[in-house]
N, C-alpha and C positions, 0 to 999 in steps of 0.2 A: 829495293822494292818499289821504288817513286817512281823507276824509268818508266816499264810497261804502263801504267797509267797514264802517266803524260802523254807517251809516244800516240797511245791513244785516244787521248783528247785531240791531240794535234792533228791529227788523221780522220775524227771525226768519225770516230769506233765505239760505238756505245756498246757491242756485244765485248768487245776487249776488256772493259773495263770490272774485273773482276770484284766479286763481293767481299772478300777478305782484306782487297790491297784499299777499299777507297767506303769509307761508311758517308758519305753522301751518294752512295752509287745512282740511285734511283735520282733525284732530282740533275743531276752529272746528265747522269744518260737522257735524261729529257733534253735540256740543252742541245746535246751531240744532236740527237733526232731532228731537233728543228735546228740547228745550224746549218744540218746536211741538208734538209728540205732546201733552204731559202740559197742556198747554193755559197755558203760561206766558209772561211776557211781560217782556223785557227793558231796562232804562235804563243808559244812561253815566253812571257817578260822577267818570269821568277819561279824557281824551285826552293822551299828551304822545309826547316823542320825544327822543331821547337829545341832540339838541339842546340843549333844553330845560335837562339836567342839566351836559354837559361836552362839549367840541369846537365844531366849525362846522355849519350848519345845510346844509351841502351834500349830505351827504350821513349820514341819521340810521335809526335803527331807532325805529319808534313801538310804543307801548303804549297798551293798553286797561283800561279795568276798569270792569267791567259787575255790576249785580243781576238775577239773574232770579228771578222771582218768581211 
């Protein structure tokens, strides 16, 4: 479920970023907005999900972390 979000931060897709996949959507997409304005461009340094750290993979919150540049 993480990919489509990311793919779209990286691309600088604030319409892609769907309501259900990303509950920071609205401050997300401000970002994307003005990263596209000022002419910048985005990479993943990291994907994970609280999985990752502690609990079951059933049910997890993910995290991002991006440069934009």
């Amino acid at each position: 479920m993480d990919q489509p979000t990311s793919v779209a931060i990286e691309n600088l897709r604030p319409e892609d970023v769907d309501y259900e996949l990303a509950c920071g959507r609205i401050p997300v997409n401000g970002l994307l907005d003005l990263a596209r304005k000022k002419g910048l461009t985005a990479r993943t340094l990291d994907l994970r999900n609280s999985g990752d750290t502690a609990g079951s993979k059933d049910r997890v919150v993910s995290y991002g972390t991006y440069v934009f540049a």
